[in-house]
N, C-alpha and C positions, 0 to 999 in steps of 0.2 A: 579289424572289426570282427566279432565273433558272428560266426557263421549264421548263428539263427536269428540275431537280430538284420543282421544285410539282406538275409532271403526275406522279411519281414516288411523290408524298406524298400526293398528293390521291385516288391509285388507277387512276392511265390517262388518257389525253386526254379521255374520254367525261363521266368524273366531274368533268373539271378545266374543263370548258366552255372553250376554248385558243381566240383566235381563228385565222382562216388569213389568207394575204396571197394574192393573186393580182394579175397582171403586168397591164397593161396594154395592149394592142398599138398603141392610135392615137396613145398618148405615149410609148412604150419606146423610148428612141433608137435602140437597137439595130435594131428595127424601122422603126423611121421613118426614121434617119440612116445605120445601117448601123455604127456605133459605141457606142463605152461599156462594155460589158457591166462595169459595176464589180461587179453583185451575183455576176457569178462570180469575174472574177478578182483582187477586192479583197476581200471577204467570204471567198470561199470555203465558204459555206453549203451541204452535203449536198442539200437540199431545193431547190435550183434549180439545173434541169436545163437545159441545152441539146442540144437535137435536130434536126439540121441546122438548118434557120435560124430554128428556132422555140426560144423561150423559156417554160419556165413552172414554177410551184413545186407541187412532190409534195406533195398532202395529208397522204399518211402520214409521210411524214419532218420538213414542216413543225409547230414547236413554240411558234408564233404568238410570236416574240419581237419580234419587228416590225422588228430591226434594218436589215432588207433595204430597207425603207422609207421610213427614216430617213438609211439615205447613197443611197439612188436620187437622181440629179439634176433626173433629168426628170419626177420624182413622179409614177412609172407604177405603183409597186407599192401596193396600195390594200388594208387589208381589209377582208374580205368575210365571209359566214354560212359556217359549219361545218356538215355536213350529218352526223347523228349514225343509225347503224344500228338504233341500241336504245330509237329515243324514239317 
């Protein structure tokens, strides 16, 4: 089931326990080579930003589908715990 329609049906992220991905920095080519950036300009994912020469995925916009991960080459992007307001 695609990620945004299950947090949709399930009631919210909160309810749909979604995991998150976060970046890497010691393996992120981007980081370490100065190149790649494929999660932005090949994905195109809302949820990974770049900020001057920093990279990293918006919790709130990320819908843990993990795709970002999956074409990473330098298997930087990993996930991680979700940290929930209401538990």
């Amino acid at each position: 089931t695609c990620a945004v329609l299950y947090e949709r049906q399930i009631g919210g992220k909160a309810q749909a326990k979604l995991p998150m991905y976060k970046i890497d920095n010691e393996t992120c080519l981007f980081h370490t080579k100065g190149k790649c950036l494929n999660c932005v300009q090949q994905l195109g994912c809302p949820a990974i930003m770049k900020l001057n020469d920093d990279l990293y995925i918006d919790p709130v916009q990320c819908f843990g589908c993990g795709v970002c991960s999956q074409m990473c080459p330098g298997k930087a992007i990993n996930k991680t715990e979700r940290s929930y307001d209401n538990e």
